[in-house]
C-alpha positions in Angstrom: 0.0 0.0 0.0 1.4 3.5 -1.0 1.0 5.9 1.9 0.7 9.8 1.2 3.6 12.0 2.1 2.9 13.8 5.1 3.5 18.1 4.4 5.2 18.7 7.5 5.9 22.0 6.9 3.6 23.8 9.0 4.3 21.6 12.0 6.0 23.1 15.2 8.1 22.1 17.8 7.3 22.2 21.5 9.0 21.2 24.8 8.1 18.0 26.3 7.8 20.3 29.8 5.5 22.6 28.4 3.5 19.8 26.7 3.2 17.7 29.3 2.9 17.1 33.4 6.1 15.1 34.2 6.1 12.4 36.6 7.0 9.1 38.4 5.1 6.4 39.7 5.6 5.4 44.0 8.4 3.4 44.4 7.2 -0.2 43.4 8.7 -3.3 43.0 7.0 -6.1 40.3 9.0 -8.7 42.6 6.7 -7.9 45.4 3.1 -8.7 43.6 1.5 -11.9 43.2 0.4 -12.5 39.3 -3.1 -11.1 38.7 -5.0 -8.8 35.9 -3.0 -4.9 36.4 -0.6 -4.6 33.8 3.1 -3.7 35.3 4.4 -1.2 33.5 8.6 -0.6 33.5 11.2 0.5 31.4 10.7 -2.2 28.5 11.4 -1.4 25.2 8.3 -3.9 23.6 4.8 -5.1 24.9 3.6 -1.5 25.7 6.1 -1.6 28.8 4.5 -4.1 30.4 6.1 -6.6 32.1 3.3 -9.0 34.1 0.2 -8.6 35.3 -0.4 -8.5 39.1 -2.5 -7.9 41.8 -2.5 -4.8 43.5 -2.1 -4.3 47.0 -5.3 -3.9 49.8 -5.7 0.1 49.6 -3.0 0.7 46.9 -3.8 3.8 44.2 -2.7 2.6 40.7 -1.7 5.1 38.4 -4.1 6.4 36.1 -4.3 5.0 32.8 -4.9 8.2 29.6 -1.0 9.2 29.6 2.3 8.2 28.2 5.0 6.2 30.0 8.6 6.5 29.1 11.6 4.7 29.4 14.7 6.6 30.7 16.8 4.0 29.3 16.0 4.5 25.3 13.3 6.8 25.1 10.6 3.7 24.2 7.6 5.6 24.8 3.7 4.2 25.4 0.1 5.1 25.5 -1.2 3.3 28.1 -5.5 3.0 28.1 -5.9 1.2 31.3 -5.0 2.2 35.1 -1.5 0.1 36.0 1.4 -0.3 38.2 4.1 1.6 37.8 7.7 0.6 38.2 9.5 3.3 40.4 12.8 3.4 42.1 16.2 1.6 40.8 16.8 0.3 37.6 13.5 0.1 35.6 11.9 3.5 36.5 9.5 4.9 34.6 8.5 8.7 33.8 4.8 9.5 33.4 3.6 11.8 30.8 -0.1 14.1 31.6 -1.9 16.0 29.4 -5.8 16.8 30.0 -5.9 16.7 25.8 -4.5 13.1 25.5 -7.1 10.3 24.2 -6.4 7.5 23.0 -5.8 8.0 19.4 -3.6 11.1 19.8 -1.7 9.5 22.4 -0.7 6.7 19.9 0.6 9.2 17.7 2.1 11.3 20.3 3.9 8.2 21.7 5.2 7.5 18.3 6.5 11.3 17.8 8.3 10.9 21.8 10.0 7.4 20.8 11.5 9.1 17.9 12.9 12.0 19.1 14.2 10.0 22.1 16.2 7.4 20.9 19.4 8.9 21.7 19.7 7.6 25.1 20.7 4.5 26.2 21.2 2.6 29.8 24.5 4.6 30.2 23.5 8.3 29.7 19.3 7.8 30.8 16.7 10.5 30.7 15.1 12.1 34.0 12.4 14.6 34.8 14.9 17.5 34.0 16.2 16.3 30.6 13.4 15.6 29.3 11.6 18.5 30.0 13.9 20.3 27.6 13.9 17.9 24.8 11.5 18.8 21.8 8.8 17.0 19.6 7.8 17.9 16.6 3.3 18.2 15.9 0.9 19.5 13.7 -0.5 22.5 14.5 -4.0 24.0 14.8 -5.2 28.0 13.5 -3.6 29.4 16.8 -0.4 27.7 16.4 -1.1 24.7 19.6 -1.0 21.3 19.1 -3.7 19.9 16.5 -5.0 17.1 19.1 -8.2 16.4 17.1 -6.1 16.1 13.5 -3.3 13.6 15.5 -6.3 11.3 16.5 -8.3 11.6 13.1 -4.7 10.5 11.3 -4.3 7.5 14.0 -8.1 6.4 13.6 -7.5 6.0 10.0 -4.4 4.2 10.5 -6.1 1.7 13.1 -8.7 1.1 10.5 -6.9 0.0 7.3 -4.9 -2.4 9.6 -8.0 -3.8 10.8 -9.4 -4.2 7.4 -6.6 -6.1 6.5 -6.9 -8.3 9.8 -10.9 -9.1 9.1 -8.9 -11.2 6.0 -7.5 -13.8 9.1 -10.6 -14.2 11.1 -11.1 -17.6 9.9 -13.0 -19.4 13.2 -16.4 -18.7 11.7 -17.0 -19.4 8.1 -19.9 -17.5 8.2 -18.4 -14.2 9.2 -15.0 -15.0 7.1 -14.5 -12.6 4.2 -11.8 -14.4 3.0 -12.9 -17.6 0.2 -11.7 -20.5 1.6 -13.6 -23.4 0.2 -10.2 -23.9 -2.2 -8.2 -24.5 1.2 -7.4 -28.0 2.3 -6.7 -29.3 5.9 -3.4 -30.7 7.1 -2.2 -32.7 10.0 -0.1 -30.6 12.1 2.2 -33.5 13.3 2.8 -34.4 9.1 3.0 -30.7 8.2 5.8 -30.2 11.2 7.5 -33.4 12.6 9.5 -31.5 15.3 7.2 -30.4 18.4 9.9 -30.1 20.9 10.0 -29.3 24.7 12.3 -26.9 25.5 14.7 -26.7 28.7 12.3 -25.7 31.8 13.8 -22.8 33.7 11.9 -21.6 37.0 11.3 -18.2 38.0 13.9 -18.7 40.4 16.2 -19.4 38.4 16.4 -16.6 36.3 17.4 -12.9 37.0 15.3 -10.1 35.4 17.1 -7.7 33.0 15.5 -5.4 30.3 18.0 -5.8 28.0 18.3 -9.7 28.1 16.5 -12.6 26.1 13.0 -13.2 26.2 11.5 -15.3 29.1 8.2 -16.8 27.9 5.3 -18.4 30.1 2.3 -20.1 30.2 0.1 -17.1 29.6 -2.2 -15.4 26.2 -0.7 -12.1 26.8 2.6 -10.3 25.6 3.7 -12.5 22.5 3.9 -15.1 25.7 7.0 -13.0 27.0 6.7 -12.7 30.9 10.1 -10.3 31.5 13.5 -10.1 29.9 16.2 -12.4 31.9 19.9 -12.4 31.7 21.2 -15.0 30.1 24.2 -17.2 30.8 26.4 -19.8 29.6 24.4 -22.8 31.3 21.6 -21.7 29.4 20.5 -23.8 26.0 18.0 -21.1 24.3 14.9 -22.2 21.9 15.6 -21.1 18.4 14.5 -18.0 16.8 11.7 -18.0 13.9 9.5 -21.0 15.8 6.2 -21.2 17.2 5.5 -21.4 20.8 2.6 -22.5 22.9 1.6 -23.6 26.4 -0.3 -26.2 27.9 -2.6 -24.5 29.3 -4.4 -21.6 29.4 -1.9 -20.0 26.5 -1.7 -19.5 22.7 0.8 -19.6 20.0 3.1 -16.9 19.3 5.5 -16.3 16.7 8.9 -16.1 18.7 11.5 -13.9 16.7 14.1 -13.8 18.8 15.6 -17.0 20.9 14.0 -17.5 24.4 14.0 -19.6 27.6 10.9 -20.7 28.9 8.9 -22.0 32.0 7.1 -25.0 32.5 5.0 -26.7 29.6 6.4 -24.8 27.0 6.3 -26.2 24.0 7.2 -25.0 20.2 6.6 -25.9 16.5 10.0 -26.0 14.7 8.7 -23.5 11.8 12.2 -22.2 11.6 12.5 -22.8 7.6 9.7 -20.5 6.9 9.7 -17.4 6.4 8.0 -14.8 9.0 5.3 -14.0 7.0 4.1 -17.3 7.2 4.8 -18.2 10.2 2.8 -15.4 11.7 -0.5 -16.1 9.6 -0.1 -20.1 10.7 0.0 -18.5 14.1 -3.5 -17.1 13.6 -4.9 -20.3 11.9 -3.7 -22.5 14.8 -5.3 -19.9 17.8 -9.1 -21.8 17.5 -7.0 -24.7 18.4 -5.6 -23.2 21.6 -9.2 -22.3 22.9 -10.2 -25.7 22.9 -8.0 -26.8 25.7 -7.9 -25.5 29.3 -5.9 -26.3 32.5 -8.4 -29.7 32.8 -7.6 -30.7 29.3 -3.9 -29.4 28.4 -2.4 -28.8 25.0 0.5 -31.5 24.8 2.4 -31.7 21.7 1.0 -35.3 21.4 -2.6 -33.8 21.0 -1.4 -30.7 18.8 0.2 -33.2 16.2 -3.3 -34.9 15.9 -5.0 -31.4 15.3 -6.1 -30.4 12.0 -5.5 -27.2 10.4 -6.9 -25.7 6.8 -4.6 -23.8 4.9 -4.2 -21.8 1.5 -3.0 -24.4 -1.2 -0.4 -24.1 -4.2 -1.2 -25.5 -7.4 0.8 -28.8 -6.3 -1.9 -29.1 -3.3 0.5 -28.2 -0.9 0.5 -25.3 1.6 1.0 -22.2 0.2 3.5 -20.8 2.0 4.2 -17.8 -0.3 1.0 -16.8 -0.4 1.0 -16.8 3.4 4.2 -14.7 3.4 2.9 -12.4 1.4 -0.5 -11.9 2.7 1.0 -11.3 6.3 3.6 -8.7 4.9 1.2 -6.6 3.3 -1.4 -6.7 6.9 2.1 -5.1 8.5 2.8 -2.8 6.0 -0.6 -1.5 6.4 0.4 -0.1 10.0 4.1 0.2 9.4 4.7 2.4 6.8 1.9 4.9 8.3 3.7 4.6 11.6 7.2 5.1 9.7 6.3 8.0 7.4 4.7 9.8 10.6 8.1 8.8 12.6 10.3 10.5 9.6 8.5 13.6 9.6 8.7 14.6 12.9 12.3 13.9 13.4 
């Protein structure tokens, strides 16, 4: 999809500090909360900064969700649309951005316009309050020269929209609410399709140490891409492959893991290593309807998930179209990306 150049001509620059209401959450810990449904919310660079999801404490104020977290390590900045914990103190502190104009659409592109202008620091020279009150963003501006909320969210809205046009393409659970023709599409046994369903190395939470800029640590959950935290990794560790599929026992889904990982207990993957991601990502959303059939009373064991039967695009040959897959999936993410991109070069 072509995206129109944005004119950023007109567009001004403002201070972060007299954009925005800096702050910090209380001085919080995620190691002191028990796993529950509050996203935790620290100085990750992926998953929206979230990190777990917890209980909060008896009495305990969250912070308020409508604002935009930062990380003072890189600069990854985040809309965040629901109340949450906020990491405070050492290490993975997080500054809190307020502004009474902020919805939910503008604050995605406002996010978008922070990260980029913000990617200059790093773990060993980190933002605070006072530096980043001086730093500027570049916006669109309104008749009277102020930010142009309303024309941030209407640009956002439209980008949400195409994206989820291209999406309502992989919603293939009901045939009857599928837009996509199917009836050429033949089913496939998972287990002949991909021999190698492998268990990786359990490690406990105990035995790993949480570090934002280490390799992926993914649990039995349907959140995050599966990703609990970041852990450091060391020599005794033997690390699942990139470019597989992974998926829990119970109560998960599949995910398409891009980078290599360690995992908890009953983590499993599908070696789909010799595609490309493209296709491994739409298999991904073929396979979910298969993860809601099981539960904690009726696990997903590879066993089971070889026996499952999944319905895929064909080549002329018969066989699964994997290029077709590919490119389906590539143009669904350019959809979002080059919007996203195009919006991030202008305001630099």
């Amino acid at each position: 999809m072509t995206v129109a150049k944005i004119n950023t001509s007109k567009w001004k620059k403002f201070e972060i500090g007299h954009l925005f209401e800096i702050g910090r959450p209380v001085s919080r810990s995620q190691a002191a909360y028990e796993e529950g449904d509050i996203p935790f919310v620290a100085s990750g660079n992926f998953n929206n900064g979230v990190v777990k999801y917890c209980e909060s404490k008896n009495g305990e104020v969250l912070d308020e969700k409508n604002c935009i977290t930062v990380s003072p390590l890189d600069g990854s900045a985040f809309y965040q649309s629901v109340d949450f914990l906020g990491r405070s103190g050492a290490g993975s502190a997080i500054l809190i951005l307020r502004n009474k104009h902020i919805n939910e659409r503008n604050g995605l592109f406002l996010s978008t316009a922070i990260r980029s202008s913000l990617t200059k620091y790093t773990y060993s020279d980190q933002l605070n309050s006072q530096t980043i009150s001086s730093e500027t963003i570049k916006l669109p501006v309104d008749s009277h020269g102020d930010p142009d909320w309303d024309y941030m969210a209407s640009f956002m809205a439209d980008v949400m929209k195409e994206a989820e046009a291209c999406l309502e393409h992989l919603r293939l659970v009901d045939k009857k609410k599928t837009v996509v023709d199917i009836s050429q599409w033949k089913e496939f046994e998972i287990g002949k399709l991909f021999p190698k369903i492998m268990k990786p190395p359990v490690l406990h939470e105990r035995q790993v140490v949480e570090d934002a800029g280490g390799i992926p640590y993914v649990v039995r959950t349907k959140f995050d891409n599966g990703i609990k935290y970041r852990v450091q990794q060391n020599d005794e560790m033997k690390p699942s492959p990139a470019g597989v599929i992974s998926f829990g026992a119970e109560n998960s889904a599949f995910f398409y893991q891009q980078e290599k990982f360690v995992s908890g207990r009953d983590i499993y993957y599908i070696d789909t290593s010799a595609l490309n991601e493209g296709a491994c990502r739409f298999l991904t959303a073929c396979l979910q309807p298969i993860a809601r059939k099981y539960s904690y009373n009726y696990g997903l064991f590879p066993d089971l998930l070889r026996s499952e039967k999944i319905k895929l695009p064909i080549d002329s040959e018969g066989n699964p179209d994997w290029a077709y897959m590919d490119s389906y999936m590539k143009d669904v993410m350019q959809v979002t990306e080059s919007h996203v991109d195009a919006m991030s070069k202008a305001i630099l």
